[in-house]
N, C-alpha and C positions, 0 to 999 in steps of 0.2 A: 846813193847820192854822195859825193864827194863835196858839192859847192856850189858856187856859180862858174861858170864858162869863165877863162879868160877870156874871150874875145865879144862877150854877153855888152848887148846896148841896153842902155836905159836905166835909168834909178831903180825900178821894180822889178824883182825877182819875179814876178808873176809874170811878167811879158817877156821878161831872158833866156838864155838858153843857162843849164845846167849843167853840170859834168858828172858823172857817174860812170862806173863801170863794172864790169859784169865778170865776176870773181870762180873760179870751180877751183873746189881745194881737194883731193883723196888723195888718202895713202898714196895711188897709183899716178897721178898725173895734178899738174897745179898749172892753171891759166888764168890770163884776166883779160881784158881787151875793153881799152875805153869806148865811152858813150858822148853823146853831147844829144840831149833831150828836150824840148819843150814843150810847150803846153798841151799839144795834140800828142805826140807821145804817152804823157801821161795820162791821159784822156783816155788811149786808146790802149794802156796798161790797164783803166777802169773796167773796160767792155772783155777783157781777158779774163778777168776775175769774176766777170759775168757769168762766163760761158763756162768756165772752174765749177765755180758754184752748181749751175745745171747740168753737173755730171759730166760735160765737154770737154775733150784734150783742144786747147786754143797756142794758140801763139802769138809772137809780141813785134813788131819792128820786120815782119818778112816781107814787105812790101816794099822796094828803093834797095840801095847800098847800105853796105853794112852790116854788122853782127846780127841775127835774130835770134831768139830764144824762145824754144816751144816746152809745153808743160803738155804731158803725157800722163793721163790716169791709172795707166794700167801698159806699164812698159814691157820690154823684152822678157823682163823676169817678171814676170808678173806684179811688180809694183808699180809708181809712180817713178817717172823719169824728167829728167831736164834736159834738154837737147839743146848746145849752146851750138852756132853754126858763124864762122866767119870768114866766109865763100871770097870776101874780097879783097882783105889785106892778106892772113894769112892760108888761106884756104883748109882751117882745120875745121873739122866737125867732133865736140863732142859730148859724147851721152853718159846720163851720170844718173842711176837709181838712186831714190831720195827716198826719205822718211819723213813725211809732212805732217809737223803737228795739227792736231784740231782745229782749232784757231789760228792757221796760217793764212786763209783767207780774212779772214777779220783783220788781223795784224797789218796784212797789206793794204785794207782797204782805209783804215784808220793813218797810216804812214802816208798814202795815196791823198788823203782827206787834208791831211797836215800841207801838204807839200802845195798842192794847189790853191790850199787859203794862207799860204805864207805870205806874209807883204813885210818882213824883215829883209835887212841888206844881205844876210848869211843864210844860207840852207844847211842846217844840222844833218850831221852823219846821219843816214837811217839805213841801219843793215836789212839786207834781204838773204840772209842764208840757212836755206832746209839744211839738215844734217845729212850727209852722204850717208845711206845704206849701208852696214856691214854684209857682207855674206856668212852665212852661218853654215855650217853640214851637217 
């Protein structure tokens, strides 16, 4: 999350739209591509983290226009993967092995928690970045 939306109505963050965007950084390749999110978004970031949880590869925002992002348990190489896709503006797709700490779901689910009971006028940075995977030989 970067903030509130510039074009966000209303005195309450809770009923605004947000700005965020979705960041991949590796040696190989660096992309971002903005977001504008609310409250059923994040909502439906909750039931993602669900499905995490229960062992499920889910995905986030695939339904409409737009970037989506899916989490992959058990990717091409055999580990977890993040698969960023933005079919509409730039039409790039791309997959990035991850190393998800233990508590990456917890973390999200607490930043998740935060974000939804904010009723300040500012929404605080909240990073979301696994560390990209080295490959080793």
């Amino acid at each position: 999350m970067t903030g509130r939306h510039p074009s966000s109505t209303g005195t309450d963050p809770g009923t605004g739209m947000l700005a965020a965007e979705i960041s991949v950084t590796t040696p190989f390749v660096r992309g971002r591509v903005d977001l504008v999110l609310w409250a059923s978004r994040l909502e439906e970031w909750g039931r993602v983290l669900d499905r995490l949880e229960a062992g499920e590869d889910a995905g986030w925002m695939t339904a409409g226009r737009g970037p989506s992002l899916a989490v992959r348990l058990v990717g091409e190489r055999g580990c977890p993967e993040v698969v960023v896709e933005d079919v509409t503006v730039s039409m790039v797709t791309v997959r990035v092995p991850v190393s998800l700490p233990h508590d990456w779901i917890a973390r999200h689910r607490e930043r998740l928690a935060a974000l939804l009971d904010a009723r300040e006028d500012s929404v605080p940075y909240l990073p979301t970045n696994p560390q990209p995977r080295r490959n080793t030989p």
